[in-house]
C-alpha positions in Angstrom: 3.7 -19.5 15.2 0.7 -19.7 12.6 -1.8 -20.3 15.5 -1.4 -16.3 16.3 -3.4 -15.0 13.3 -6.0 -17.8 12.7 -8.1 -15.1 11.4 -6.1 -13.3 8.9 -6.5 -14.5 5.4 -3.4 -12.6 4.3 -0.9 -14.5 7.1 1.8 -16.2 5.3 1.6 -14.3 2.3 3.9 -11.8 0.7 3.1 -8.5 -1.0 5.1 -10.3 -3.9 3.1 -13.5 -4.1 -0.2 -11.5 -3.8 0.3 -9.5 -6.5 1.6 -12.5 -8.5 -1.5 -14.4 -8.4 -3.8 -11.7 -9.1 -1.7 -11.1 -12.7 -2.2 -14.7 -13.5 -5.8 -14.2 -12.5 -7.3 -10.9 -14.1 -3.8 -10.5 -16.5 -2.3 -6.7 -15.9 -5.6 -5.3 -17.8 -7.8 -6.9 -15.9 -6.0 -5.5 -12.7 -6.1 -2.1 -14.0 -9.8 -2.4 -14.7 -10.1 -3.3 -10.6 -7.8 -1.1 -9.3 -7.1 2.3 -11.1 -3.6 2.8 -10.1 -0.7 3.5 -13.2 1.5 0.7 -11.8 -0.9 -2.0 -13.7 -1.8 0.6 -16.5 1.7 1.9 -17.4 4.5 -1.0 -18.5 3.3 -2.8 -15.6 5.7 -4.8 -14.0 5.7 -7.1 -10.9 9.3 -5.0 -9.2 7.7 -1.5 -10.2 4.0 -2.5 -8.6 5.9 -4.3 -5.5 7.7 -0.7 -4.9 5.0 1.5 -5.1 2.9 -0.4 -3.0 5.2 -1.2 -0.7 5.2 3.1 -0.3 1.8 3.5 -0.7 -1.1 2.2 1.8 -4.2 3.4 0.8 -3.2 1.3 -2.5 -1.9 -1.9 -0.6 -5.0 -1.9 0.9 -7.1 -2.1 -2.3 -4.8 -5.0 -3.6 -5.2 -6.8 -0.3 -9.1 -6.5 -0.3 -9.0 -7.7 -4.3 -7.1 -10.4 -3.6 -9.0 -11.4 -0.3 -12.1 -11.0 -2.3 -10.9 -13.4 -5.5 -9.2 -15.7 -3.9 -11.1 -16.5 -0.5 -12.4 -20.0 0.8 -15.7 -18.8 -0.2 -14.8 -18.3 -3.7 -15.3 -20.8 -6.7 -11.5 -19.9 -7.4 -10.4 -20.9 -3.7 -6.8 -19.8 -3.2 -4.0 -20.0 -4.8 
């Protein structure tokens, strides 16, 4: 089964465990500062930034490529 998206750096992961690893990263300021969205700016909270991504693509999208970009083979912080 994981042979069918060798390419996919995201295969595997949940929205949830994405998202939880770039808090401990950057820290919900530090998000913020990367991604201007009021889920990480306003009481931030891991259930209340899982919904509205989960609703909202263009937003997803921007987490995904963060997190891609942070934690990639490539980077000195390799993954998570």
């Amino acid at each position: 089964m994981s042979d069918q998206q060798p390419n996919n750096p995201l295969h595997g992961l949940t929205l949830e465990k994405i998202v939880t690893s770039l808090v401990a990263h950057y820290g919900w300021s530090g998000l913020a500062q990367r991604i201007d969205i009021n889920c990480f700016k306003s009481d931030p909270s891991i259930k209340s930034s899982l919904k509205f991504l989960r609703k909202t693509q263009w937003a997803r999208d921007k987490v995904e490529k963060l997190y891609i970009s942070t934690f990639s083979n490539d980077s000195p912080w390799g993954r998570p």
